[in-house]
C-alpha positions in Angstrom: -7.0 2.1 10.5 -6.3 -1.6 10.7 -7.1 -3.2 7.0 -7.7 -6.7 8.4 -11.4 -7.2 7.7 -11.9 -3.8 6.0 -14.2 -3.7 2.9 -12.8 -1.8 0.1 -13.9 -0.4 -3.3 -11.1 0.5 -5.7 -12.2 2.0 -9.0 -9.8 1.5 -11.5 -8.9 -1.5 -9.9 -8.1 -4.1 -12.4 -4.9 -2.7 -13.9 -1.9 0.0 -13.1 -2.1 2.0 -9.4 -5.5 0.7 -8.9 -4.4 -2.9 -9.5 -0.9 -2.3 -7.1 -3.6 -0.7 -4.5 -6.0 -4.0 -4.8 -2.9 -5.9 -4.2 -1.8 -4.2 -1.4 -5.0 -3.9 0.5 -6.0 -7.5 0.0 -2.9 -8.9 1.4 -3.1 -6.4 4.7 -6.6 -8.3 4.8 -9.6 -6.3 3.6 -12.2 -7.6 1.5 -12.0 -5.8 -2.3 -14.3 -5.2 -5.1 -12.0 -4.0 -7.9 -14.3 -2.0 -10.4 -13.3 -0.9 -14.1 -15.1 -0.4 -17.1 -13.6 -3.7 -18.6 -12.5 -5.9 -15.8 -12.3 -9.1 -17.8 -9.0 -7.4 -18.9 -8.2 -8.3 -15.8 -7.2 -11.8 -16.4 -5.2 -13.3 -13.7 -3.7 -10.7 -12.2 -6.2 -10.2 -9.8 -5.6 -11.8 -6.3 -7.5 -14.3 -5.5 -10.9 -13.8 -3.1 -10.7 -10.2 -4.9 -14.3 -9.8 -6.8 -14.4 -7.6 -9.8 -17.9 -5.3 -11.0 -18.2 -3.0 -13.9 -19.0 0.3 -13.9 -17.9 3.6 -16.0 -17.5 6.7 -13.1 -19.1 9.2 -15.7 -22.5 6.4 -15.2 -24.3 8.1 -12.1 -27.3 5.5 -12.1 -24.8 3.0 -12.4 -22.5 4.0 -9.7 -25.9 4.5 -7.2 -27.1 0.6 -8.1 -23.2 -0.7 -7.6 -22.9 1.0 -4.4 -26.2 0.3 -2.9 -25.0 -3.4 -3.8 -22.0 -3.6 -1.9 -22.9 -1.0 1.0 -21.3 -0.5 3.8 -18.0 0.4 3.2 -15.1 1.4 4.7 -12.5 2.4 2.1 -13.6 4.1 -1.5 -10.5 4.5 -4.0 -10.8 6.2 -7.2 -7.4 5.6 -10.0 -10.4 5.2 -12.3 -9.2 7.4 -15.7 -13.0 8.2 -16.2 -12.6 8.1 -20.6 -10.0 8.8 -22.4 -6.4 10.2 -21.3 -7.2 13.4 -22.9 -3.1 14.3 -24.0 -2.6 17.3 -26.2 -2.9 21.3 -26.5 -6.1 22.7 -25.4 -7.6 23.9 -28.9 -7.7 20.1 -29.5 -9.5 18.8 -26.0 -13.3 17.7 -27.2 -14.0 17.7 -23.4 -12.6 17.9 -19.8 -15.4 15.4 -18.4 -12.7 13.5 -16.7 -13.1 15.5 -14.0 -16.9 14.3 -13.5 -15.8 10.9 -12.5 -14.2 11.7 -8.9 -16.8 13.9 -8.4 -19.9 10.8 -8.6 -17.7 8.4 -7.0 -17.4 11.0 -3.9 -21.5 12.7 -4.4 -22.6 8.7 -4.6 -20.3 6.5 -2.4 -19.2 8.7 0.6 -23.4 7.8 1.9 -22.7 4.4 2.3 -19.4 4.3 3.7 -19.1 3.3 7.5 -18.0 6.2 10.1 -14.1 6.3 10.0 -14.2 5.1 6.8 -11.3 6.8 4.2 -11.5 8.2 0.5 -8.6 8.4 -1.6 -8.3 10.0 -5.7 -5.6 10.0 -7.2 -5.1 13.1 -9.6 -1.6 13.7 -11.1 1.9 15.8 -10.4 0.6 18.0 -13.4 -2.1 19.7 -11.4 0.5 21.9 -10.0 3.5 21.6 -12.7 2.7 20.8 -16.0 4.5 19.7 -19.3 3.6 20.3 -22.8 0.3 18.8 -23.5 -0.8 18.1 -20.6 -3.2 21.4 -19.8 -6.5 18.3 -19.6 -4.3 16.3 -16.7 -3.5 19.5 -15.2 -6.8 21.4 -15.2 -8.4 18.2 -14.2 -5.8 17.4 -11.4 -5.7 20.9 -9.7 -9.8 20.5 -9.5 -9.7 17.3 -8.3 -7.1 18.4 -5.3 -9.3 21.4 -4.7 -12.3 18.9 -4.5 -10.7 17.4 -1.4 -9.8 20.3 0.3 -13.6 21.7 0.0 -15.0 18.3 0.8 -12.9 16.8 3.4 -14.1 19.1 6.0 -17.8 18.2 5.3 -17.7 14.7 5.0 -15.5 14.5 8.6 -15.0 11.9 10.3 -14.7 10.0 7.5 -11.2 11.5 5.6 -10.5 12.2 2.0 -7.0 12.5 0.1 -5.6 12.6 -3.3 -2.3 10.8 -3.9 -0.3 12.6 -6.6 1.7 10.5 -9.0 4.5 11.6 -11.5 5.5 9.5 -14.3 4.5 6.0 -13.3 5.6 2.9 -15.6 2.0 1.9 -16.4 -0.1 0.1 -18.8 -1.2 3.8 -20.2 1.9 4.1 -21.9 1.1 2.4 -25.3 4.6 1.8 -26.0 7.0 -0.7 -25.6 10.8 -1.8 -25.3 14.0 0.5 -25.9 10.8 3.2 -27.2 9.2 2.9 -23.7 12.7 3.0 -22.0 13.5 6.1 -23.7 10.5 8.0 -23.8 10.7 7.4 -19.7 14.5 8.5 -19.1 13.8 11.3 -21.3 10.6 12.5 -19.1 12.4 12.3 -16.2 16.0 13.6 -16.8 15.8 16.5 -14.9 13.8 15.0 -11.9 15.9 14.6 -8.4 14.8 10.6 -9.1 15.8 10.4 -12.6 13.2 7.1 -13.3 9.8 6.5 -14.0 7.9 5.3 -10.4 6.1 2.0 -10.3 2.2 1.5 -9.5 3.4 -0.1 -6.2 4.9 3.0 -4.8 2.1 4.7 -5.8 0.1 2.0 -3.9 2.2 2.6 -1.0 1.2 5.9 -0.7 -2.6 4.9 -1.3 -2.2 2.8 1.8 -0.4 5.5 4.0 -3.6 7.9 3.4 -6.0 5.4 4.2 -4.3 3.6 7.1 -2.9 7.2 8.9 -5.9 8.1 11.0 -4.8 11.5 11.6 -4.5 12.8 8.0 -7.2 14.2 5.6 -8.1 16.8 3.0 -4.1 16.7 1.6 -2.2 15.4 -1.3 0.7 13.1 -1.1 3.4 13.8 -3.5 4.7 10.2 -5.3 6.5 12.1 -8.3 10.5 11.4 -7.9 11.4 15.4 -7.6 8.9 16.5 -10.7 7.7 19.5 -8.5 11.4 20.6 -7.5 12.5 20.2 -11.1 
């Protein structure tokens, strides 16, 4: 897929991997609408020509209007977190409804996208190895990658991945300087790339699934060696 006068919606757009993939698609020249709950968080970091909307993924009559609004469309990413990063053992989860969001971006958006068009989600390396605390990411991730297996195939031609990031130096992580630092080299000790990624290579691979005409219903691995650790 050449990019160059591509429309693109990115949920989760206005900060971390959804941010680095708004980047990265507006400078190979497609048109983007970056879409997050709070996009006036935004601030500048947005490129410019890039137009922001506000949605919530778990919103279905909200996600129909915004859609309707903006079809058609060629690419549809979803980094959106759909509520809160749910981290902790499961006799404390309230809810797994993160899961709900990639589903009604996919049930509402794939209709209005153009023939050829590609879907990306982005689920997590824990959907198939987790750590302590993370059964929410996990359960949620392995559904999520299961969702694009089953789907691809009925949605053909237009393609659907999930990109699977390890631990990414984000704005999620609440914490800050040597804590940050440390809480990163400790995560990753034992990982073939001993380092937390960035949002850019997760980007990267984002791009590769949506420009590569010739893959669909897979997940691309962006973890640094989590799975062979």
């Amino acid at each position: 897929m050449n990019l160059e006068g591509k429309k693109a919606i990115v949920f989760g757009g206005t900060s971390g991997i959804g941010l680095a993939t708004v980047k990265r698609l507006a400078a190979a020249g497609a048109e983007v609408v970056a879409v997050s709950r709070n996009p006036d968080r935004a601030g500048s970091q947005v490129p410019e020509g890039v137009r922001l909307a506000a949605c919530d993924v778990r919103d279905r009559a909200a996600l129909e209007s915004l859609f309707a609004a903006e079809a058609p469309f060629d690419i549809l990413v979803s980094a959106a977190t759909g509520g809160d990063r749910a981290i902790g053992p499961f006799m404390s989860m309230d809810s797994f409804d993160k899961l709900w969001g990639y589903a009604n971006v996919l049930r509402y958006g794939v209709g209005h996208m153009s023939e050829g068009g590609a879907a990306v989600l982005v689920s997590g390396t824990p959907a198939r190895r987790m750590k302590p605390g993370q059964v929410s990411l996990s359960t949620v991730g392995a559904a999520v990658e299961a969702l694009v297996r089953a789907v691809a195939p009925e949605i053909a031609p237009i393609r659907l991945n999930a990109v699977s990031p390890g631990f990414i130096d984000t704005p999620m992580s609440p914490l800050e300087g040597e804590e940050r630092a440390a809480m990163y080299r400790k995560a990753t000790a034992n990982h073939a790339i001993p380092r937390a990624g960035t949002a850019d290579e997760v980007a990267q691979a984002i791009l590769f699934a949506v420009e590569n005409d010739f893959v669909t219903g897979t997940t691309v691995d962006v973890d640094g060696g989590w799975l062979l650790s």
